[in-house]
C-alpha positions, 0 to 999 in steps of 0.5 A: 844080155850075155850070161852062163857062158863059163867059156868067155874068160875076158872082155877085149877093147872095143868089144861093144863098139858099133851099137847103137847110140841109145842108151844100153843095159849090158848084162854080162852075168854068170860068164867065165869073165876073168879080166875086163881089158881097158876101153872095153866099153869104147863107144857105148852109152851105158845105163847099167853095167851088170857084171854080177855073178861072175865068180872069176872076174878079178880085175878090171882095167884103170880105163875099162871104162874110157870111151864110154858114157855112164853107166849110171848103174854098176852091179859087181856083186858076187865077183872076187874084184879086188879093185874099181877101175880109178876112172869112169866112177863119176856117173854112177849113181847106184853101186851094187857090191854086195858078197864081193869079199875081196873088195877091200878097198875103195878108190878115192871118194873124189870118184863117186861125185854122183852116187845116191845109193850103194849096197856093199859087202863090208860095214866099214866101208859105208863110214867113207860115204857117211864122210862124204854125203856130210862134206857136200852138204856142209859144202852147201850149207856155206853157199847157201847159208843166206837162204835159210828162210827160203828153205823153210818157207819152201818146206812148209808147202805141202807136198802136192803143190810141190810136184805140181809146182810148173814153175819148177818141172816145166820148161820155165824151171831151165830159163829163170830158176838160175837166170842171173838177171834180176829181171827174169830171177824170182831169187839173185844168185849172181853175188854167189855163183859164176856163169854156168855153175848152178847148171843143172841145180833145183834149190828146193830139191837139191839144197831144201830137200837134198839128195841123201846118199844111202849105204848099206850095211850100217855101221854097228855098234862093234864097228863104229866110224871111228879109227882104232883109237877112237879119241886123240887123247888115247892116240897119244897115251898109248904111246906113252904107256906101250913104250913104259911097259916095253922098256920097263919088262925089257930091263926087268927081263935082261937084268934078271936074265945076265945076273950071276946069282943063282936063279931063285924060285922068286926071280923065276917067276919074275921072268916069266912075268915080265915076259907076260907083260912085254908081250902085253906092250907089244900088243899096245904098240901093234895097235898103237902103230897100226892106228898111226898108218890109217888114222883119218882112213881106217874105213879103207884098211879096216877090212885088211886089218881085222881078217888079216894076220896082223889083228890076229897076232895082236888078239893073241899076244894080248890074250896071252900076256893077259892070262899068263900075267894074272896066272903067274901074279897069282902064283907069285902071291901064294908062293910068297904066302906059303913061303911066310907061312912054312918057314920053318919048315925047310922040307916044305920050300917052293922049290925051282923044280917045283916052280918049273912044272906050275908055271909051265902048265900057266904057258900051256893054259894061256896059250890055249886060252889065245889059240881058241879064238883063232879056232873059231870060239869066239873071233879077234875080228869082231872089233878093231881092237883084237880083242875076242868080243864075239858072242853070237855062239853059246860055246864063245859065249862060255869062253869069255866068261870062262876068262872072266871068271878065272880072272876074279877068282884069281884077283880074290885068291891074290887079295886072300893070300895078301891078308894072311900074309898081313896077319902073318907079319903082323904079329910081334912075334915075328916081326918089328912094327916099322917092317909090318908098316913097310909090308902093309903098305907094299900089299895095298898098292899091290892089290890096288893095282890088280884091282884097278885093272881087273875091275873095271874090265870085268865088271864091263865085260861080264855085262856084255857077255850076257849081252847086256853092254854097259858100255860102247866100244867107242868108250871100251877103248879108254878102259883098253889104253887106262885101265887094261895094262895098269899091271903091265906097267907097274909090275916091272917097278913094284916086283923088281925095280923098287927092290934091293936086289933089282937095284944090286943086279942092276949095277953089277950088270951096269959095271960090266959095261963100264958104267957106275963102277962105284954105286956096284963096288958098293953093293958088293960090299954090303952084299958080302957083309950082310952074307957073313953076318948071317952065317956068324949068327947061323954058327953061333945059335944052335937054335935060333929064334922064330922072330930072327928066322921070320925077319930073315926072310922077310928081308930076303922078300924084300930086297 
């Protein structure tokens, strides 16, 4: 027993050579032990390694253990580790590395051929044992499918008669239980096993009544032992959904961006969506992309991934993308209702400066709302897939539903303005029936796909906040990749690309570059004729109707 000696700062080689051949028990606790040297323990027979408790003790040499037999206990809690040495794990059977938080990752599951029991420090590590322990015994099943009935016989025994079974603890056990010959064998295992394979294996108590390898902590259910995806058919379609939304914004975003009409207050507002949602494909491609590197190995990078700054990048790009994509689709909204509904009245029209203001207290908001989590209310570590789900405190607890509810509320203003705005151009007054149908089925979609993305999340997510979940994490993850960025995709296509004057800046933008000079030539054209026709209407009526005002704009709306 060595401890509370902060003054030892490393083990050399050899240090315990020439001890006795018994087996020993070193505690080596509380000690200065910053590195441990390779063939440290040369020469020694380990029963247990008590090396817990020593706050400095960073690394441990590959062959730290080369030379020694054993140990069958390690105890490595409490030391900042970053690593096991890759060779003396076989014989261990009982692994202590509680409150060693920088233990992220494990050695190859190959090393850990006799462990029974083991106590760490991360949940997700105890999925790779889960694997383990189920490879060994569908490992047994194979061989030992034939002795199925054996088993069950053998399990019906009480189990006094079992302990007490001679046959199996005495010497006896060791001369005929794996005799190869049918003489001396109660059972053949000559047709399975080769010479000396079966050493050392008793077929009620390592087969009928297996070993079972214990891990703690479980797994809950914010972590499960699954990868960042979870499903196969998610690992493919959030490909496909990243990229559409990506390439989608990105175009949306340079077009409007080269295109040399004036900026409107309409087209600003697209910008800034775009932007939103491209920041919301970012983050399914970050997801997506890290699910990619680790699938088949998540327990190993989990830890890395979730308190590191790549999960934290993509909790706050999608926080963000959301918040500021729902807040400028409403402002979108009322503006398109204020602008129907003050038409005639230019001195009321959303201006540019107007716009600016509004949408940079949105910027502000939706970065405040991202920063949080990173602050401490709530935590984008709490699931593998960076979204703030931490509701153990009151005050995160009042976040996400703060976040919820302003989502509703804004998917009720967004549907409440759409009305008035179909009641608006309903009327024969200010607009022909075939514009009215065209209008109205323009809103339905738009409300549908608001709808088709927030309800679902928020009807899951309200639940969970008041922690009653409805659903698991594991199915959560087909509303993240289905459900959640529904908008990111279609807004590209719905707010600009479906449009006319999409369209038009597209080919003027194309045409510079050489490409589609024709279709371009042919929106100037139409552009320039449709200019001048309302200028001539404009010069020749002192006092143009409502009806030919209202359809001016809504055509405006329109392209």
């Amino acid at each position: 027993e060595l401890c509370d000696n902060l003054r030892m700062t490393t083990i050399p080689q050899n240090a315990f050579q020439g001890m006795n051949n018994e087996s020993l028990t070193l505690k080596l606790y509380k000690n200065g032990f910053e590195d441990i040297h390779s063939h440290a323990f040369n020469g020694t027979k380990l029963n247990q390694l008590i090396l817990k408790d020593n706050k400095n003790l960073r690394w441990i040499h590959n062959d730290a253990l080369r030379g020694a037999i054993g140990p069958d206990v390690l105890d490595i809690s409490s030391t900042a580790l970053e690593s096991l040495p890759s060779y003396g794990l076989e014989a261990i059977q009982v692994l202590n590395a509680t409150s060693s938080y920088s233990l992220k990752r494990l050695p190859s599951l190959d090393k850990f051929s006799s462990l029974l029991e083991a106590a760490l420090t991360y949940p997700s590590h105890c999925c790779a044992f889960r694997n383990l322990r189920t490879e060994k015994q569908n490992s047994l099943l194979s061989i030992f499918d034939n002795f199925s009935k054996e088993c069950e016989s053998t399990m019906r025994r009480p189990t006094n008669e079992i302990f007490n079974n001679t046959s199996l603890w005495s010497a006896e056990k060791n001369t005929y239980l794996f005799a190869t010959g049918e003489d001396t064998s109660p059972y053949s295992y000559s047709a399975i096993f080769d010479d000396g394979e079966a050493t050392g294996f008793d077929f009620e108590y390592d087969f009928c009544q297996p070993k079972i390898l214990t891990c703690t902590p479980e797994p809950d259910a914010f972590n499960p032992c699954e990868d960042i995806l979870g499903y196969s058919f998610l690992r493919v379609l959030i490909w496909f959904i990243n990229i559409l939304a990506i390439a989608g914004n990105f175009t949306v975003l340079l077009v409007l961006i080269t295109s040399h009409y004036k900026l409107t207050v309409p087209r600003f507002l697209m910008c800034n969506l775009s932007f939103a949602d491209f920041c919301m494909g970012l983050y399914l491609l970050l997801i997506a992309s890290v699910d990619a590197q680790t699938s088949g190995q998540y327990y190993n990078h989990a830890i890395d991934w979730q308190t590191g700054s790549g999960c934290s990048t993509a909790g706050f790009f999608t926080v963000f993308a959301s918040e500021l994509s729902v807040y400028t689709l409403t402002v979108i909204t009322i503006e398109r209702w204020h602008t129907i509904t003050y038409a005639m009245q230019l001195d009321r029209k959303l201006r540019l400066r107007h716009a600016v203001p509004i949408m940079l207290g949105g910027w502000i908001f939706s970065i405040l709302i991202a920063v949080l989590p990173l602050l401490g209310v709530s935590s984008y570590m709490k699931v593998s897939i960076c979204l703030p789900m931490d509701i153990e405190t009151g005050l995160s607890q009042a976040y996400i539903l703060l976040i919820l509810v302003l989502n509703v509320i804004a998917f009720i203003v967004i549907c409440a303005c759409y009305i008035k705005i179909y009641i608006a151009v309903q009327n024969p007054e200010l607009v022909a029936a075939n514009k009215d149908t065209k209008v109205a089925k323009r809103m339905a979609i738009l409300i549908f796909t608001d709808f088709t993305c927030m309800a679902p999340i928020s009807f899951f997510a309200i639940s969970a906040a008041f922690k009653v979940p409805l659903i698991t994490v594991t199915n959560s993850k087909i509303l993240l990749v289905l459900f959640y960025p529904v908008n990111s995709c279609a807004n590209p296509f719905l707010y600009a690309i479906f449009t006319k004057a999409f369209r038009r800046d597209f080919f003027l933008l194309m045409s510079k570059l050489g490409c589609c000079k024709s279709r371009a030539e042919l929106y100037r054209m139409n552009y320039f004729s449709a200019y001048t026709s309302n200028c001539k209407k404009g010069n020749s009526a002192t006092a143009p109707s409502k009806a030919s005002q209202a359809l001016l704009l809504l055509s405006a709306l329109e392209k």
